[in-house]
Backbone as CSV, one residue per row, in Angstrom:
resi,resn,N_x,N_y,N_z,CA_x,CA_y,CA_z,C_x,C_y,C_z
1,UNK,0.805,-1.206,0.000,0.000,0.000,0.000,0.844,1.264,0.000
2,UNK,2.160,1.443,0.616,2.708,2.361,0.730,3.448,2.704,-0.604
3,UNK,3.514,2.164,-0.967,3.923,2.136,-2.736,2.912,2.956,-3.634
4,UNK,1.735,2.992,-3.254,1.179,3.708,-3.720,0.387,5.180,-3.829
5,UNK,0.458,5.320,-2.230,0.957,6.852,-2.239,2.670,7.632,-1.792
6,UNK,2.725,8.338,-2.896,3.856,9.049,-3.198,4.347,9.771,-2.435
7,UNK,3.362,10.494,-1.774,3.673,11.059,-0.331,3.884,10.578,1.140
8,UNK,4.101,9.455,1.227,4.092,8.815,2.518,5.676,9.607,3.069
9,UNK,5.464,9.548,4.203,6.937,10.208,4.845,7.872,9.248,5.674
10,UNK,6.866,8.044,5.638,8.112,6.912,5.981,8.569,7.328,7.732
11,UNK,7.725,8.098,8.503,7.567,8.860,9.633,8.955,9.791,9.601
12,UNK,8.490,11.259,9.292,10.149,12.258,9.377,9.093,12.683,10.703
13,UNK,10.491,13.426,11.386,10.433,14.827,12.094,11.449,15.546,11.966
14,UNK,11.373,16.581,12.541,12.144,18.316,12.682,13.516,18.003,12.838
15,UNK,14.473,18.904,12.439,15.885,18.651,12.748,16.338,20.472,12.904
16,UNK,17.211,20.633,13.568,18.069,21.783,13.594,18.722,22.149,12.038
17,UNK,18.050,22.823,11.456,19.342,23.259,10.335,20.075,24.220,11.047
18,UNK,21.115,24.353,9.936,22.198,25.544,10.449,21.693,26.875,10.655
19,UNK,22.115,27.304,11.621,21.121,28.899,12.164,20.190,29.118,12.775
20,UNK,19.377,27.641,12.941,18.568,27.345,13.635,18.257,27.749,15.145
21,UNK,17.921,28.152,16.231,18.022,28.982,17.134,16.578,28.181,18.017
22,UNK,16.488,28.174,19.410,15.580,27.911,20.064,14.147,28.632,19.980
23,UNK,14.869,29.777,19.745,14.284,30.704,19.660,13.247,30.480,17.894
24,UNK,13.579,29.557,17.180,12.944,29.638,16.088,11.793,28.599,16.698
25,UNK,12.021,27.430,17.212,10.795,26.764,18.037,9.963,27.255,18.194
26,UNK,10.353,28.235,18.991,8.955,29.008,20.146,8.290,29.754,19.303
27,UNK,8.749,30.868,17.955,8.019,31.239,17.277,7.573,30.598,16.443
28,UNK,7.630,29.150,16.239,6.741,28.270,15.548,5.355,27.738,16.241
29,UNK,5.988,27.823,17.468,4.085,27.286,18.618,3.904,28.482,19.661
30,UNK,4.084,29.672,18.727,3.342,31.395,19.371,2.110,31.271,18.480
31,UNK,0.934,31.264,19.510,-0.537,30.963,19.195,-1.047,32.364,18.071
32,UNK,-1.777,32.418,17.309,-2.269,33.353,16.698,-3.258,33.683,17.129
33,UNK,-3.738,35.138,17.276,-4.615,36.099,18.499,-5.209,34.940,19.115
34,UNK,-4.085,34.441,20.215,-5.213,33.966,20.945,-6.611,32.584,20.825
35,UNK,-6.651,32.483,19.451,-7.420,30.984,18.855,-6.895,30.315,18.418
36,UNK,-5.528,30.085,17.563,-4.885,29.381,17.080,-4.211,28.640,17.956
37,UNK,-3.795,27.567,18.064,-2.212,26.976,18.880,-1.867,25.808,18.233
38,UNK,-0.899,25.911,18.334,0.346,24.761,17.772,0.870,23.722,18.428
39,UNK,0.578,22.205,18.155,1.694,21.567,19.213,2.503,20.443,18.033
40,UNK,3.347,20.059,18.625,4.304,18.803,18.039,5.464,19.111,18.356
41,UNK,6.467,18.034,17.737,7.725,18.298,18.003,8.538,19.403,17.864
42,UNK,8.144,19.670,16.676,8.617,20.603,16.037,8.653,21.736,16.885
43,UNK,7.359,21.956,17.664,7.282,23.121,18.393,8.269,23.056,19.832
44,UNK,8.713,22.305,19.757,9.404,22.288,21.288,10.593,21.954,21.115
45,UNK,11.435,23.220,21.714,12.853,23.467,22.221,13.698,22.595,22.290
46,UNK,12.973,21.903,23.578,14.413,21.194,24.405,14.085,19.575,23.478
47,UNK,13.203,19.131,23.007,12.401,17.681,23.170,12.498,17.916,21.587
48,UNK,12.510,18.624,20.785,12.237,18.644,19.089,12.564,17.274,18.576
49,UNK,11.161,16.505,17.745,12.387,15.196,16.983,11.897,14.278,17.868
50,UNK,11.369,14.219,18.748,10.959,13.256,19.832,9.467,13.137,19.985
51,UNK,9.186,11.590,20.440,8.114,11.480,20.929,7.226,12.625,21.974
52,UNK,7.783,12.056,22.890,8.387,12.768,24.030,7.921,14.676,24.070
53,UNK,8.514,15.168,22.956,8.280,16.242,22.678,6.873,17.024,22.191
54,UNK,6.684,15.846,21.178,4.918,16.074,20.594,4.275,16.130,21.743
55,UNK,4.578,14.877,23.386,3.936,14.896,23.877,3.796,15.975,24.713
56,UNK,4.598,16.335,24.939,5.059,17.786,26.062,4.248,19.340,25.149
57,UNK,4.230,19.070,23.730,4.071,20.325,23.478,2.552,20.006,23.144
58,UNK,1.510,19.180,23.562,0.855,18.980,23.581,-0.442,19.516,24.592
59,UNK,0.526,18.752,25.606,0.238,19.645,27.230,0.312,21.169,27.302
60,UNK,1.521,21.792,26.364,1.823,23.059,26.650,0.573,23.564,25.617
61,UNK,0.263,23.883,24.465,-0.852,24.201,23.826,-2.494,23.973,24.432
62,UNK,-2.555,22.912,24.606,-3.633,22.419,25.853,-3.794,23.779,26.625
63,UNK,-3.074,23.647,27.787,-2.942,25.019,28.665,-3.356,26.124,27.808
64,UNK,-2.149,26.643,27.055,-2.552,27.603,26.231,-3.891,27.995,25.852
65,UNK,-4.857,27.175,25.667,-6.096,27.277,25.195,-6.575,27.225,26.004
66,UNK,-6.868,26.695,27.100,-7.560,26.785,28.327,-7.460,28.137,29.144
67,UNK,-6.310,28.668,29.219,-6.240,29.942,29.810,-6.746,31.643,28.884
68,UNK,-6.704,30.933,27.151,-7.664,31.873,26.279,-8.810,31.618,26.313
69,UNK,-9.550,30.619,27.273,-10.723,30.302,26.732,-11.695,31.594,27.966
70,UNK,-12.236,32.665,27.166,-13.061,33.476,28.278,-14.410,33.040,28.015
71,UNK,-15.089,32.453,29.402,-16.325,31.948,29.540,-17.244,33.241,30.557
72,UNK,-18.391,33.852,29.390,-19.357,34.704,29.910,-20.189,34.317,31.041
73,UNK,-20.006,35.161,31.871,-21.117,34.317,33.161,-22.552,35.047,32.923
């Protein structure tokens, strides 16, 4: 089956290219106004490339949205 779509990724994740900066992470999972959020490896610093990491930046977006979420009383 995998033979037949062309796009399969054979499972990649994220790597550091050169110039790459921690700092490029974090502005990859900086939420947009507030409704948007981002999680995976990719988005996380220390864990990028890892299970581990998807899972962590998972939790961290989670939060994220929970603390934008304003509920009218």
């Amino acid at each position: 089956m995998v033979r037949l779509n062309p796009y399969f990724a054979f499972g990649s994740y994220s790597f550091n290219a050169v110039g790459t900066t921690p700092k490029s992470r974090k502005d990859l999972a900086e939420a947009v106004q507030g409704k948007l959020f981002f999680a995976g490896e990719a988005t996380e610093a220390a864990y990028f490339g890892t299970a581990h990491g998807a899972f962590m930046s998972g939790i961290r977006a989670a939060k994220e949205a929970i603390l934008n979420t304003h509920v009218d009383k």
